[in-house]
Residue, then its C-alpha position, 0 to 999 in steps of 0.5 A: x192891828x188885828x187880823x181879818x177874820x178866818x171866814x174872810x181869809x178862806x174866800x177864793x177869787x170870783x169866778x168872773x175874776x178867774x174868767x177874765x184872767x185871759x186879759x194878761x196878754x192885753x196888759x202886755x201890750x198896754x204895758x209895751x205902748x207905755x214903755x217911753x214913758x215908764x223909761x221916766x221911772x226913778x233909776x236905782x244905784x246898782x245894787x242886786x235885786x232877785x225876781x222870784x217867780x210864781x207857782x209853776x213858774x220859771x225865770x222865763x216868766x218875769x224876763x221882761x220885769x227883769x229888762x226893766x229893772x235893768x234899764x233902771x241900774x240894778x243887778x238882775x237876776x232870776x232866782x236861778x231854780x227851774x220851775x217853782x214847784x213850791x217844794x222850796x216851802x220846807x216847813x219848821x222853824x226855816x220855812x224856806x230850803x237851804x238850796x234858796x237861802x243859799x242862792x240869796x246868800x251868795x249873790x248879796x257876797x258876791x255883790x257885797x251888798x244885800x239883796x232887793x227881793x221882788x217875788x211874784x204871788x208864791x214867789x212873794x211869799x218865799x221872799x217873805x219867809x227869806x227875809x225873815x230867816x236872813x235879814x242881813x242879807x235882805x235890804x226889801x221885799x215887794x210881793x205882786x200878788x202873794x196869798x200870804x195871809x190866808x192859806x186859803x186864799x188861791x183859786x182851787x185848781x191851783x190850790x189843789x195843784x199846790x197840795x198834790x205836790x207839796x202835801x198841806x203846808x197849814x196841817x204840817x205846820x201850823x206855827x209856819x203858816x201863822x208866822x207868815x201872817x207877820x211882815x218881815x224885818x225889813x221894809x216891804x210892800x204888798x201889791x195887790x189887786x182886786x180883780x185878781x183871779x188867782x190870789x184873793x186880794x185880801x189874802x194878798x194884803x198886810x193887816x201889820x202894814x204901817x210905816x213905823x214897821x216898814x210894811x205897806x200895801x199898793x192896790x192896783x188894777x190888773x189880772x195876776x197872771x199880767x202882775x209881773x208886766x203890768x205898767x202900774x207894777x213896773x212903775x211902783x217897784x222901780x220907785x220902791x227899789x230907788x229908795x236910798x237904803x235905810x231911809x224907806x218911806x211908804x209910796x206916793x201916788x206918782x204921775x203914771x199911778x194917777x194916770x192909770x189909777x186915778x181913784x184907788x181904794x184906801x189899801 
């Protein structure tokens, strides 16, 4: 497959969009009043799964995602890191630092099985890169909104935000930065929506997403900042973290996805 071209990769998220990012706190709500019925959710087997989370973000901001995906059977956990800063995004042939590599390594010996990563936007795109670098260690990947194809993806201010603390990634390397564009050697799915207001939704998806390499993308609706407690996230990665190891198969519309999204776009 090709990749989108450089002038749609550099498009930002719509004003109107960046403006209705308020409307996060209603899909919590949303999300609270479905809770008996995402309880219907496929249950996991046990294995560890880590919740990265979004720039200048903390563990504090996918408690609720991480509840859930305990009440299905996994081995939770934050990534354990403080706010994400993005400054675990190092560059060179090892994209990701040693300190985050570390973490994942040690949680798939302690568990003595390799570890699901859910990642949330840049907490995605670290996942990516972690999957990459230690495969071994890395059963799946699922990014909730994750620029990672396309640098100029992110809405301004967080684009500029990004750049004042960690420089220019694409100018200090650029190999990195086209590394990212690839799915990484285990299965994954990127989850992404339209209306986001922070990451442009083009910027989000996989232009290398096929079942033969394991890779697929899942459009839903919803604000990014509401991803990590949106009802329709929830549901689609307890499906994906429930797929027996070694057999992955892409997603299905299942009942809670037909109810709320009854018409998506082919992704």
């Amino acid at each position: 497959m090709s990749q989108l071209p450089e002038q749609v990769k550099e498009q930002r998220p719509s004003v109107i969009n960046m403006l209705r990012e308020g409307r996060s706190m209603l899909e919590f709500g949303a999300t609270a009043a479905m809770m008996p019925l995402l309880m219907r959710a496929p249950k996991g087997d046990g294995h560890p799964v880590v919740v990265i989370p979004g720039f200048l973000a903390s563990d504090s901001s996918t408690i609720l995602l991480r509840r859930f995906l305990k009440s299905k059977g996994y081995q939770t956990h934050g990534w354990g890191l403080g706010r994400n800063l993005g400054t675990h995004i190092v560059g060179g042939k090892t994209v990701v630092s040693d300190h985050l590599l570390n973490r994942i390594i040690e949680l798939s010996t302690r568990h003595g099985q390799k570890v699901s990563l859910v990642g949330w936007s840049l907490g995605g795109i670290l996942s990516r890169e972690i999957a990459r670098v230690i495969p071994d260690h890395v059963r799946q990947v699922i990014s909730l909104g994750s620029p990672f194809n396309g640098p100029k993806g992110a809405a301004p201010i967080a684009a500029r935000i990004f750049k004042l603390i960690n420089g220019d990634v694409g100018e200090r390397d650029p190999q990195a930065v086209k590394r990212m564009l690839m799915p990484p050697p285990v299965p994954s799915t990127a989850i992404f929506s339209r209306t986001d207001g922070v990451a442009h939704w083009q910027a989000c998806r996989d232009d290398w997403a096929h079942d033969a390499i394991k890779a697929e993308n899942i459009e839903v609706r919803g604000s990014h900042l509401g991803l990590g407690h949106n009802a329709q996230v929830l549901w689609i990665v307890a499906n994906r973290l429930a797929q027996p190891e070694n057999h992955w198969r892409p997603f299905r519309q299942r009942t809670l996805h037909k109810i709320l999204y009854p018409n998506p776009h082919r992704a």
